[in-house]
Residue, then its C-alpha position, 0 to 999 in steps of 0.5 A: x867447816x862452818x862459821x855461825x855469827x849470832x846478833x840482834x841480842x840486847x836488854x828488854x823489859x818484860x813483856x817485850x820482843x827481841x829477834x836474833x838472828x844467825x848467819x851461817x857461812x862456809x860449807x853451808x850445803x852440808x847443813x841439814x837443821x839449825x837450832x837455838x840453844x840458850x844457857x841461863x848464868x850458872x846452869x846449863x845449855x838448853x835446846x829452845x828451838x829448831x828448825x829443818x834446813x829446808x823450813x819443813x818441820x819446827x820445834x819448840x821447847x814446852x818453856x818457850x812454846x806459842x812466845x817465840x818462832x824459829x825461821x829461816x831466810x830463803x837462801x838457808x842460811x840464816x835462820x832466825x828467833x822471833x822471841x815475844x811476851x820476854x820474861x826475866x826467866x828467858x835471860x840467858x847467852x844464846x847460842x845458834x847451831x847447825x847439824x849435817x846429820x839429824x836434828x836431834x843432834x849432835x850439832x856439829x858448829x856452834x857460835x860465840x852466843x849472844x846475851x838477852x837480858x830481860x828485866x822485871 
């Protein structure tokens, strides 16, 4: 199996940058894309960003598009969200996740989230 660690979330003002990041280990080689989801406080889990295993091809959801940038490390294991121009709106646990199959899902392993708060 895989595990996912999630870090680099806190509390920012609007208008700020946050970057988290995901470590992924186990049996990464069978990994093939990796994604970001996030849920907000009483709605639900969301798609914002996702990104090929091998850095090939990204995509963005049309609420974060041109603000954040997913990445990943050379290795492929770790993969990345640069978040910038925050908004009170973008307040939500994050959640990293992997797939062996096609990036558009399902996601097999997910982690334990990690909360970004945005202040007005």
């Amino acid at each position: 199996q895989v595990q996912l660690v999630e870090s680099g979330g806190g509390l920012v003002q609007a208008g700020g940058s946050l970057r988290l990041s995901c470590a992924a280990s186990g049996r990464t080689f069978s990994i093939n894309a990796m994604a970001w989801f996030r849920q907000p406080p009483g709605k639900e889990r969301e798609l914002v960003a996702r990104i090929m295993r091998s850095g090939s091809s990204t995509f963005y959801a049309d609420s974060v598009k041109g603000r954040f940038t997913i990445s990943r490390d050379s290795g492929r294991n770790t993969v990345y969200l640069q978040m910038n121009s925050l908004k009170p709106e973008d307040t939500a646990v994050y959640y990293c996740a992997v797939t062996g199959g096609s990036w558009t899902g399902p996601y097999d392993y997910w982690g334990q989230g990690t909360q970004v708060t945005v202040s007005s």
